[in-house]
C-alpha positions as CSV (number, residue, x, y, z in Angstrom):
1,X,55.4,-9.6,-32.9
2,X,56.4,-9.4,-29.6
3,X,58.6,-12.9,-29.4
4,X,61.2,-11.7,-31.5
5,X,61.7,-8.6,-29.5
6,X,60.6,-7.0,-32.0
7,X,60.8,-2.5,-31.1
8,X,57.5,-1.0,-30.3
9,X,58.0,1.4,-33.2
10,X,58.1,-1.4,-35.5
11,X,54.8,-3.5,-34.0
12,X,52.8,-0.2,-34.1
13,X,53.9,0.3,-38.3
14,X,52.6,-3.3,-38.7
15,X,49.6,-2.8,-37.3
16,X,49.0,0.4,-39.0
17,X,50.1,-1.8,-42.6
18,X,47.4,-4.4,-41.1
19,X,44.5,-2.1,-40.0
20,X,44.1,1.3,-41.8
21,X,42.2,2.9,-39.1
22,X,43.9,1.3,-36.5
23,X,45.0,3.9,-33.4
24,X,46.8,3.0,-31.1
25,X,50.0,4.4,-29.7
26,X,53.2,3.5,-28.7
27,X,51.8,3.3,-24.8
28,X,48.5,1.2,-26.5
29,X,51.1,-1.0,-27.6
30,X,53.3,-1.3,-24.3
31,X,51.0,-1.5,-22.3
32,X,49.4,-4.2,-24.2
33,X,53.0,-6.3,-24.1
34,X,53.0,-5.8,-20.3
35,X,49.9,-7.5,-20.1
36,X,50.6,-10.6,-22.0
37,X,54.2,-10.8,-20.0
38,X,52.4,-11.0,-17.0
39,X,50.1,-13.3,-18.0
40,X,53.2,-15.5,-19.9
41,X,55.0,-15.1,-16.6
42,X,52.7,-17.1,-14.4
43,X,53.9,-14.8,-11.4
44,X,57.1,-15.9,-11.9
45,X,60.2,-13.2,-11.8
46,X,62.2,-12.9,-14.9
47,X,65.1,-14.9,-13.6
48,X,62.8,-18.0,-12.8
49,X,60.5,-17.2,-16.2
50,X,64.4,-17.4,-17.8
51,X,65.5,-20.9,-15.6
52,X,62.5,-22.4,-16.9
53,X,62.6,-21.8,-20.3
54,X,66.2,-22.8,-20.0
55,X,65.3,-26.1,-18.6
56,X,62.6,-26.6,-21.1
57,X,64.4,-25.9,-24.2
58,X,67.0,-29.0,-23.5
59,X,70.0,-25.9,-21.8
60,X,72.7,-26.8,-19.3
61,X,71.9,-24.3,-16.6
62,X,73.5,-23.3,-13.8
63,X,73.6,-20.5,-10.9
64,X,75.0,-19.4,-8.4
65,X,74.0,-17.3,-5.0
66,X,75.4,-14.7,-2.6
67,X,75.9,-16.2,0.4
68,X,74.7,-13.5,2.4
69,X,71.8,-11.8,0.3
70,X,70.8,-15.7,-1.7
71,X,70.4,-13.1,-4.8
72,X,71.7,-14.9,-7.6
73,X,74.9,-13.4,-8.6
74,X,75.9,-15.2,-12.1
75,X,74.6,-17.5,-14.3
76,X,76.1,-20.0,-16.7
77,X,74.1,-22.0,-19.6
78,X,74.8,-23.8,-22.7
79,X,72.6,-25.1,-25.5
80,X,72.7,-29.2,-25.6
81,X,73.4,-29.0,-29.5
82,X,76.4,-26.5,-28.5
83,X,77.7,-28.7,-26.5
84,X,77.3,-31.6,-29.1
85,X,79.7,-29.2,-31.8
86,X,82.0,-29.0,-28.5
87,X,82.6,-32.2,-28.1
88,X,83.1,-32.8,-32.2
89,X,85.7,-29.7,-32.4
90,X,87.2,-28.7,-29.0
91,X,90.7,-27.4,-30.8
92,X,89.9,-24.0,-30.8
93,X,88.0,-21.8,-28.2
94,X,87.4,-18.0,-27.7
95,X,86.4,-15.9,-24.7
96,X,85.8,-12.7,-24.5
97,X,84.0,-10.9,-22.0
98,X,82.0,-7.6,-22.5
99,X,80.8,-5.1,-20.1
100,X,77.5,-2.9,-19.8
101,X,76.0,-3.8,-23.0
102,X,73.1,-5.3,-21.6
103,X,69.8,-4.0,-19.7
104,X,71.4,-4.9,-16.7
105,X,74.8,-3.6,-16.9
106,X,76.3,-7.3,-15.9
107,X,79.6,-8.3,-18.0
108,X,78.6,-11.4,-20.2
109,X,81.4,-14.0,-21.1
110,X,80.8,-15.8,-24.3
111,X,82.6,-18.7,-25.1
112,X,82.7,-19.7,-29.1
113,X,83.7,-22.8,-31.0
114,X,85.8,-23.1,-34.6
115,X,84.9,-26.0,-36.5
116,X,87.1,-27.3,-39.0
117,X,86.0,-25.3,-41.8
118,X,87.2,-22.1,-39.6
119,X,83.5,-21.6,-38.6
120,X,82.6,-19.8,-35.3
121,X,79.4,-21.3,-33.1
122,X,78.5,-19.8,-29.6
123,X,79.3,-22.4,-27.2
124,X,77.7,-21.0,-23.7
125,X,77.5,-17.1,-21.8
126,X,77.8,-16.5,-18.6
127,X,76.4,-13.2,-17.2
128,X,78.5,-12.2,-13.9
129,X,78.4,-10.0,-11.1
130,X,81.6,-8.8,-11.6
131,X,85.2,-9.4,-13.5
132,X,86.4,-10.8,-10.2
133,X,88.8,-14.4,-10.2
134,X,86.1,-16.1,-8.4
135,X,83.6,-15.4,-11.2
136,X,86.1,-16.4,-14.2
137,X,87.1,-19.2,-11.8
138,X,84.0,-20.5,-11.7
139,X,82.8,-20.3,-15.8
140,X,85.8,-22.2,-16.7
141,X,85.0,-25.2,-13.9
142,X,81.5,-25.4,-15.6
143,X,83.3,-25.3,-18.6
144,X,85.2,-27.5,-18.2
145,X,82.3,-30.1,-16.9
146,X,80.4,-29.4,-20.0
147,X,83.4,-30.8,-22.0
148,X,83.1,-34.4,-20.8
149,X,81.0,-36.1,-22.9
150,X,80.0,-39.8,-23.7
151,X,83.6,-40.9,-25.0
152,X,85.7,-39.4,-22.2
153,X,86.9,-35.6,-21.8
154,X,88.0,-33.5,-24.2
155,X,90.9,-31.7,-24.5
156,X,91.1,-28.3,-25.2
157,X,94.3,-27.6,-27.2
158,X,93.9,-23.6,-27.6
159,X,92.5,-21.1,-25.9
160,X,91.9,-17.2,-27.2
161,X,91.5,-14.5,-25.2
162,X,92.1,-10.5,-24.7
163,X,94.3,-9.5,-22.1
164,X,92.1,-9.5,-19.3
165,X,94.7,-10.7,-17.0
166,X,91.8,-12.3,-14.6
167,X,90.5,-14.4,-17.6
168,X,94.2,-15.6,-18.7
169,X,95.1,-16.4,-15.1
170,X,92.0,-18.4,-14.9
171,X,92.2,-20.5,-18.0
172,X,95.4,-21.2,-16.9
173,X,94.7,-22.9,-13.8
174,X,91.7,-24.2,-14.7
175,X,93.1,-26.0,-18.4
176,X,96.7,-26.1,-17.4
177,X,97.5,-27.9,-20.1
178,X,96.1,-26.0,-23.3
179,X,97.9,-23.1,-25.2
180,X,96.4,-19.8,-24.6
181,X,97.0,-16.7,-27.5
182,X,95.9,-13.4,-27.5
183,X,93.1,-12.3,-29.5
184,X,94.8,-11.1,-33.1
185,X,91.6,-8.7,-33.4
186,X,92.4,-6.5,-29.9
187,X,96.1,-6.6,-30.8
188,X,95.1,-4.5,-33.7
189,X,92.9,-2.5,-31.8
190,X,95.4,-1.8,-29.1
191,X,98.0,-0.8,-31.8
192,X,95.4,1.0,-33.4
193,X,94.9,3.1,-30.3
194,X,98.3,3.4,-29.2
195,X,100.0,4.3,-32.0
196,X,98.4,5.9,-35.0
197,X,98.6,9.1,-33.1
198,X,102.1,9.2,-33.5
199,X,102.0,9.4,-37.1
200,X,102.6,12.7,-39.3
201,X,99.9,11.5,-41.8
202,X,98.1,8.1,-42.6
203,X,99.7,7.1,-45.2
204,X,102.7,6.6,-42.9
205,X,100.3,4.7,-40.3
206,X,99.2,2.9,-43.1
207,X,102.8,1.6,-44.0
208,X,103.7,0.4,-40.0
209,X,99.9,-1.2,-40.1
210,X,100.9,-3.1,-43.2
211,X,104.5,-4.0,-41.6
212,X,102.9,-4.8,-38.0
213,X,100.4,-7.3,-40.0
214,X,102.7,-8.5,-42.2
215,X,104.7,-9.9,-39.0
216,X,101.9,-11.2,-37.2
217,X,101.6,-13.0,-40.5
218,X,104.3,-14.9,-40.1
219,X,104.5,-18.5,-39.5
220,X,107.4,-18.9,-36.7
221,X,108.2,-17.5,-33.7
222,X,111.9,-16.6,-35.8
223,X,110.8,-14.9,-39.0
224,X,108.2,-13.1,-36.6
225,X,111.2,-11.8,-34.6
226,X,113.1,-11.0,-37.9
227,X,109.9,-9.1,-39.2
228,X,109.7,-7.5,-35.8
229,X,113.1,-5.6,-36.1
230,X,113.0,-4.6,-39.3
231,X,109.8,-2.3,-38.6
């Protein structure tokens, strides 16, 4: 039960379903995990335990050290079958990078696909030292790499992001040549924050919401502007 990452809570409830007079505790059951980890582990650290299994499960890995400490700073890895639904739809990509929502409190870029059937599939993540040029810089190079494939490169045509001014300024020198949007989803969140405040009551919120989507709605650059003015 432990190779799902399953919670301690929950391995101890099975066991109790699976032997009545089973008791152990929740520090039995640790305890017991930290064992076989060790044993899984070889001696290994985590960050090598993860580079192998990386390696071994067909990922494109790489890393990347401080050059004063050698401590690995970020790493960057994509499955091979990602990379396969890259190379067969490489119209449409997202990035989004969030921040201390992991164990170790690194920010993790994901990058996601769209198929043709409007679809999403993770593409690669990246977990960085920090939200510095140099880091984006250096996930959209590897990026980049992973979109040559056996026919060629492919082109990205569109790139979404938030407006993480570090990402944008990095996609943009890094794929010149493709469009780059903002993120429809933090729009709303940003308007959301900004503005509902403002209102008397909801229901007039409600009413500029619907206008505000309603514009974003539109299929030109000119009716968006005409939709624009009339809110």
């Amino acid at each position: 039960m432990s190779k799902p990452n399953a919670r301690l809570r929950d391995i101890l409830a099975g066991l109790g379903l699976e032997w009545k007079d089973n008791a152990s505790t929740i520090r039995t059951v640790y305890n017991c995990r930290k064992k076989h980890r060790v044993v899984e582990y070889k001696g290994a650290s985590q960050l090598q335990y993860l580079m192998q299994k990386l390696e071994d499960n067909d990922y494109f890995f790489h890393h990347r050290r401080c050059e004063m400490t050698n401590v690995v700073k970020d790493r960057f890895f994509a499955h091979s079958e990602s990379v396969a639904l890259l190379h067969a739809f490489p119209d449409i990509l997202l990035m989004d990078c969030t921040y201390k929502t992991n164990r170790y409190k690194l920010p993790l870029l994901e990058i996601v696909g769209v198929t043709s059937t409007c679809k999403t599939f993770s593409i690669a993540f990246t977990y960085m030292k920090s939200e510095c040029a140099d880091n984006y810089l250096w996930a959209c190079d590897l990026l980049k790499k992973i979109m040559h494939g056996p026919h060629g490169s492919y082109l990205l045509r569109v790139i979404i992001t938030d407006r993480e001014l570090t990402l944008v300024n990095a996609v943009a020198d890094v794929f010149p040549t493709s469009k780059h949007f903002l993120c429809r989803w933090h729009i709303s969140k940003n308007i959301l924050t900004g503005t509902k405040k403002k209102f008397r009551n909801n229901k007039l919120w409600q009413a500029f919401n619907s206008d505000i989507v309603n514009a974003i709605e539109k299929p030109n650059e000119v009716e968006f502007n005409d939709a624009l003015r009339q809110i």
